[in-house]
N, C-alpha and C positions, 0 to 999 in steps of 0.2 A: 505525646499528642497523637490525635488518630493518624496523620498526615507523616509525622516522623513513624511510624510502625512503618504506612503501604513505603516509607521509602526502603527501609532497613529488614524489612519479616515480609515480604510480597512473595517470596518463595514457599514460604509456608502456608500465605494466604491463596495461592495457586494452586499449591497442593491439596489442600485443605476442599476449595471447590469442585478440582476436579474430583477428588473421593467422596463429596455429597453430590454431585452431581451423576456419578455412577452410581453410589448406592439405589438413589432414587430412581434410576433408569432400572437396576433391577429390581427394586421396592413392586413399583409398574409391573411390567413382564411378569414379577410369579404370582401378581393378583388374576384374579379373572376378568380377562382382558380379550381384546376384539379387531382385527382390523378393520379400524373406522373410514378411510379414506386412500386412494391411491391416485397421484396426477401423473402423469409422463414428465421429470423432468424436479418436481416439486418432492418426489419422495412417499415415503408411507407413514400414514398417523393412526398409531396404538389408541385405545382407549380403553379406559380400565371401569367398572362399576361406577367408582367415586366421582369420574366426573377430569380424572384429570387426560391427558394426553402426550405424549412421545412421538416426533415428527422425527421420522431412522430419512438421511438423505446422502445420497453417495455419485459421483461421476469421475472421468478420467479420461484426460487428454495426450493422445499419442500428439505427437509431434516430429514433423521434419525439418531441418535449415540447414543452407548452403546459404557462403560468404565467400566474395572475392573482389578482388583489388584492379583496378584498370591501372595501375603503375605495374609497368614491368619487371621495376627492382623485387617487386615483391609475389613469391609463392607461396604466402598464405592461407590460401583458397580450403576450405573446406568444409565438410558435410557431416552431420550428424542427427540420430535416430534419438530420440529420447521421450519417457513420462512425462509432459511438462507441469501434468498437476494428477494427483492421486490423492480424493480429499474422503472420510468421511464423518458425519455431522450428526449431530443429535442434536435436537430441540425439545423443551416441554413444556408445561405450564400446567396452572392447577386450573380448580373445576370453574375458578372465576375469571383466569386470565390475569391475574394480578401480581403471581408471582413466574414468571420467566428465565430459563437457564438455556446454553448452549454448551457444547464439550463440540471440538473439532480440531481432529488429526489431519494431517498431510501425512502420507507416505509417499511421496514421490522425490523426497530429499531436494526440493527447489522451492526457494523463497516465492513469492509471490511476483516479485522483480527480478528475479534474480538470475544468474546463467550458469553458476556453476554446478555441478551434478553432486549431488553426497548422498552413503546409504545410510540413511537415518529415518526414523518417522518423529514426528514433530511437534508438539502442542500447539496450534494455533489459537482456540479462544476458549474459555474456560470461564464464564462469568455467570450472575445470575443478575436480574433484572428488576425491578417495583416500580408497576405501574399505580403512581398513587390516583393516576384520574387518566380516562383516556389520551388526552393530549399531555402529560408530565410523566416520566422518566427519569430513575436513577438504575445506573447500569455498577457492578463493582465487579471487577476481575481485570482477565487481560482479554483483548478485543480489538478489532481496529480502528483506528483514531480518526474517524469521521472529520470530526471539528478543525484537525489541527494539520490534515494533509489536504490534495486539491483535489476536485473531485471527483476523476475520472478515478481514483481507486477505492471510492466508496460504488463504483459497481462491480456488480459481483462478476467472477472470472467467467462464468459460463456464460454472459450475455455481455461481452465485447463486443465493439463494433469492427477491432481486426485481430489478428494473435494476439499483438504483444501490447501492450501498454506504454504510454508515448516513452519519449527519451525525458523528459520532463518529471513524471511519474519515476521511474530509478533514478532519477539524478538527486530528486530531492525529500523523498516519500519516506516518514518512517516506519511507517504498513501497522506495526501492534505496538500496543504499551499496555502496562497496567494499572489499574489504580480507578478513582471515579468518573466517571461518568454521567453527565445531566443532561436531558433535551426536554424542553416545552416550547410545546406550541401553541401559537393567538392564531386565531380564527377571528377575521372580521365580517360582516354583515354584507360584503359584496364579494363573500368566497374565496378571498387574497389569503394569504395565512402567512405569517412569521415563524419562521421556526431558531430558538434558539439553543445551541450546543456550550456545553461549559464540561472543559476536561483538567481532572487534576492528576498528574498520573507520575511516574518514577523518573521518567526521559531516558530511560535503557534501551527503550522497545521490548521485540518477543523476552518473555521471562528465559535466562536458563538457570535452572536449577543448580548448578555446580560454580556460577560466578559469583561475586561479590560484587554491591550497586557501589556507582561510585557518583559522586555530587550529591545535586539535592533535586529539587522533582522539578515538574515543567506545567507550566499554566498557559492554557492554551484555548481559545474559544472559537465558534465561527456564528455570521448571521447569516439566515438562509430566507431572501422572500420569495414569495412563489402569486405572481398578480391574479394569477385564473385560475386559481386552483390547487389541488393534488394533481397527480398525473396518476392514467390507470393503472391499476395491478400495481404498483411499486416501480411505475415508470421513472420514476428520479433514481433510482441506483441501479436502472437498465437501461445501457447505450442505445440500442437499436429499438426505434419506437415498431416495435414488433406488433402494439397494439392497433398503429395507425389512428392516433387519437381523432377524434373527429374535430374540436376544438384546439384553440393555442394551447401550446402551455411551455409554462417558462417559469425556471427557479433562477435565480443568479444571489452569487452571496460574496461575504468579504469573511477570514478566517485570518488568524494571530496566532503565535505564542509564542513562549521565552522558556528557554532550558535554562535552570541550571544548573551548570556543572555538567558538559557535555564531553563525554569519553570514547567516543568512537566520530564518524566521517558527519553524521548526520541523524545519531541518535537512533539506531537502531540497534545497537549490543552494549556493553557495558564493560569497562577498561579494556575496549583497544586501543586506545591511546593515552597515553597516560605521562603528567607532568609533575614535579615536583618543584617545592622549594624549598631554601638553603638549609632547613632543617630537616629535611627527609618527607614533609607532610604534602599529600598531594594537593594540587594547586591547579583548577580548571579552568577553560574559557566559556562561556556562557555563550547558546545559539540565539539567534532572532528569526522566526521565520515570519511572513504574510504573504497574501496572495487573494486575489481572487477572480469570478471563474462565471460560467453559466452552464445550462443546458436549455436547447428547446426542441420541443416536438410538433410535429404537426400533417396527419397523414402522411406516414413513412418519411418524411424527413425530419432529419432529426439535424443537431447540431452542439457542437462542445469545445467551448473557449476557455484558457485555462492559464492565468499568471500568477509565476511565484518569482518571491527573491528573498534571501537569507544573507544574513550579517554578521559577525563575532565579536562580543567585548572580550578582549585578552587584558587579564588582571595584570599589574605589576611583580614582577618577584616571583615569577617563572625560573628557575635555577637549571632544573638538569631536566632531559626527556628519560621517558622509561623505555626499554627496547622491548621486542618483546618475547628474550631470556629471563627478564627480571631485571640486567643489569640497566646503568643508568650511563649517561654522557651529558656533561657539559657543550660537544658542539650541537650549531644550529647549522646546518649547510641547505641549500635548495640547487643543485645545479651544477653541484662544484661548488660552491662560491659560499663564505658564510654569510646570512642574513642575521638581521633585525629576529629577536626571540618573539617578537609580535607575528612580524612578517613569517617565520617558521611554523608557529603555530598556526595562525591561516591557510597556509599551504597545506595542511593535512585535512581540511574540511570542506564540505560541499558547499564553497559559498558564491553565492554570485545571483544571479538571473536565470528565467527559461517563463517562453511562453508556446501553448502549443493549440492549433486551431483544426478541427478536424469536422467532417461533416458528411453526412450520407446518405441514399435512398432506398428505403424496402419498396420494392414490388409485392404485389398482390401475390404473386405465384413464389413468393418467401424467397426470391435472389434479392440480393443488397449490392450496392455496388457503391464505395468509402472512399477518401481520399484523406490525407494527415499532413500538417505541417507544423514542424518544430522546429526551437532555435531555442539557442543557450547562449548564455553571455557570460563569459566566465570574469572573475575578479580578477586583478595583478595577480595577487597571492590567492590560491583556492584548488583543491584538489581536481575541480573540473578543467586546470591546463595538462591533466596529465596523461601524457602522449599514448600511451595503453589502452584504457581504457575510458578518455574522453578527448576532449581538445578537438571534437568535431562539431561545430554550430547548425547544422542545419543538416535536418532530416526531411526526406519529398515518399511520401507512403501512398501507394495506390492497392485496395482491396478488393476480391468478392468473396461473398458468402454464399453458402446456399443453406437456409433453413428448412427445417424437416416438418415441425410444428411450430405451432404460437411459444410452448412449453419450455425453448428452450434443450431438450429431451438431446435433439441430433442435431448435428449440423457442421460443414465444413467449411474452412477457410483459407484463403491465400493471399498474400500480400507480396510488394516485390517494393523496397523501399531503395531510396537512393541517397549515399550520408557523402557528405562535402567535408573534405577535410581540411584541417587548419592551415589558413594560404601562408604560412612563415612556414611552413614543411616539418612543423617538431612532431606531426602525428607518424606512430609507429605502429608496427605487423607484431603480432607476437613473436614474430621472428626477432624483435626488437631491430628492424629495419627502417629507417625514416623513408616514409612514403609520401607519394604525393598523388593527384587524379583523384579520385571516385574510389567509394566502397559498397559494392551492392548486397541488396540482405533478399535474401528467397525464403519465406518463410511460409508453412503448411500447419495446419490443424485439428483436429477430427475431437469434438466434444460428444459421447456418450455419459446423460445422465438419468442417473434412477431416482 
């Protein structure tokens, strides 16, 4: 069936798009062809005789942060220089707009969430698109998952309202997947519109070419109402009403879905974790996520509310975990201690709560001035107690901006957040020191885009 292929052959079919999607990029290019368009910030669009067009769009974020401890046990303090994104994009479409493609690299070796540095460049989205009518959409490749995450990461990285993306957003987001993609939208007679998402896709996230899928796929939808409208320019997947709408506008929506057969924390890679039963055959838990969320604008202030929560059914006949040498074990341990094979399994996923409220105001003269509040609720059993890298509830964010144009194009940022850590003292330093007090995050941004 088409649906057992995108599970089992989506490397191929990845493959596959990215090489008509180049081809086509150069098909374009060696016809005789024209620079049709250039915006600051939007990129350059090719056009060729026939009518079609190629949108070339590229930017890149220096970045600084410094982190430190107000417990004195702890000399974990430190600073670092990094790329924090290095993307570039191709778009195109034909002479009618009917048929739609993107191809998009990262080279700056950093997820979208993510904090670790690698030298790698990346395939982010690789799909092509059919518009059978202005308002209906079928999108097939890989891409990010709109419908099924919350939706401060359906906007795009260069038009944040502060650096980073809440704690909310990496706790629970699985940024790409592959497979289909549906959005129609209703349009009523008093200008409100419905927008509906329907996602059927592998539940691996980003594709890698060299892994093997494990389970089976993830169904996942969202409903999007919006009472006043569209918002300008693509204002609903741009945090900073940069437009200063002159009227309301407000989407708010509810979004679902069920993995399954989930083999990593939260469904973004594909057998990192991995369970077996007593015959050797692997044997998964199934994720649940929902949430939902708004946004509004309204001359320079804007606003973004944002709940999720996720749950796991753990099958029966769980036997041995998989390490990850390949070799396997029969314990379960959490802490020292053995648990419950249920209770084990839960331990390794992102399950639990988080809700996060954020909100801001552009000035005329493009300064912005943000503020952020987050909170996590973690499960008994749930990867978010884990003293490294979570087991903190509560984030307090205060930012400015200063924007350069409307475009997006330049612009700097600074943020100075302040994270409470878990008042039973199990949160630790990389030093793997249990610490207690305050963790302050200094964080700096500089977006140039072409």
């Amino acid at each position: 069936s088409t649906l057992s292929m995108i599970s089992k052959k989506n490397k191929s079919f990845l493959l596959t798009i990215a090489i008509l999607i180049s081809s086509s990029f150069l098909s374009v290019s060696a016809q005789q062809s024209e620079l049709y368009k250039y915006s600051n910030g939007e990129g350059i669009q090719i056009a060729n005789d026939n009518g079609y067009l190629i949108k070339i769009k590229t930017y890149v974020q220096p970045a600084f942060e410094t982190r430190w401890n107000t417990d004195s046990i702890s000399d974990d303090n430190y600073d670092r220089f990094r790329i924090r994104r290095l993307r570039l994009r191709f778009d195109g479409s034909d002479e009618n707009s009917k048929l739609n493609y993107r191809l998009q690299f990262n080279f700056g070796g950093v997820s979208e969430v993510g904090n670790a540095t690698a030298n790698q460049i990346a395939l982010l989205d690789a799909f092509v698109r059919y518009n059978f009518e202005r308002r209906f959409q079928l999108t097939f490749g890989q891409r990010s998952v709109v419908a099924t995450d919350n939706r401060e990461l359906s906007m795009t990285s260069t038009t944040l309202q502060l650096p980073e993306r809440s704690r909310v957003t990496s706790s629970f987001t699985t940024i790409r997947d592959f497979g289909l993609f549906l959005r129609k939208d209703i349009r009523f007679r008093n200008i409100s519109r419905l927008r509906n998402y329907l996602e059927i896709t592998t539940g691996d996230g980003r594709n890698n070419f060299f892994n093997k899928d494990f389970g089976g796929l993830k169904f996942g939808g969202r409903i999007d109402y919006l009472p006043f409208g569209t918002f300008t320019n693509m204002g609903q997947f741009r945090t900073v009403d940069i437009m200063r709408e002159n009227n309301h506008k407000l989407v708010f929506g509810v979004n679902y879905s069920y993995n399954n057969g989930i083999s990593s924390r939260r469904g973004r890679y594909s057998g990192d974790i991995l369970y077996n039963d007593s015959l050797g055959n692997t044997l998964l838990p199934d994720y649940i996520k929902y949430g939902f969320d708004f946004l509004y604008k309204y001359r320079g202030f804007s606003a973004l509310g944002e709940f999720v929560s996720t749950n796991a059914n753990v099958p029966d006949g769980i036997y041995e975990r998989v390490r990850n040498d390949g070799s396997t074990s029969t314990e379960f341990i959490v802490n020292g201690e053995p648990v419950d094979v249920k209770d084990y399994v839960k331990n390794r996923l992102m399950l639990g709560q988080g809700y996060n409220i954020q909100m801001g105001y552009l000035f005329k003269n493009l300064w912005s001035i943000d503020a952020r509040f987050t909170h996590l609720i973690a499960d008994e059993f749930s990867f978010l107690n884990n003293g490294l890298y979570y087991n903190r509830p509560n984030y307090y964010t205060i930012g400015v901006s200063k924007m350069f144009d409307k475009s997006y194009s330049y612009k700097i940022q600074a943020s100075l957040t302040l994270v409470e850590l878990d008042e039973n003292g199990l949160s630790r330093d990389f030093n793997d020191n249990y610490i207690n007090g305050e963790e302050i995050y200094f964080r700096l941004i500089t977006t140039i885009a072409f």
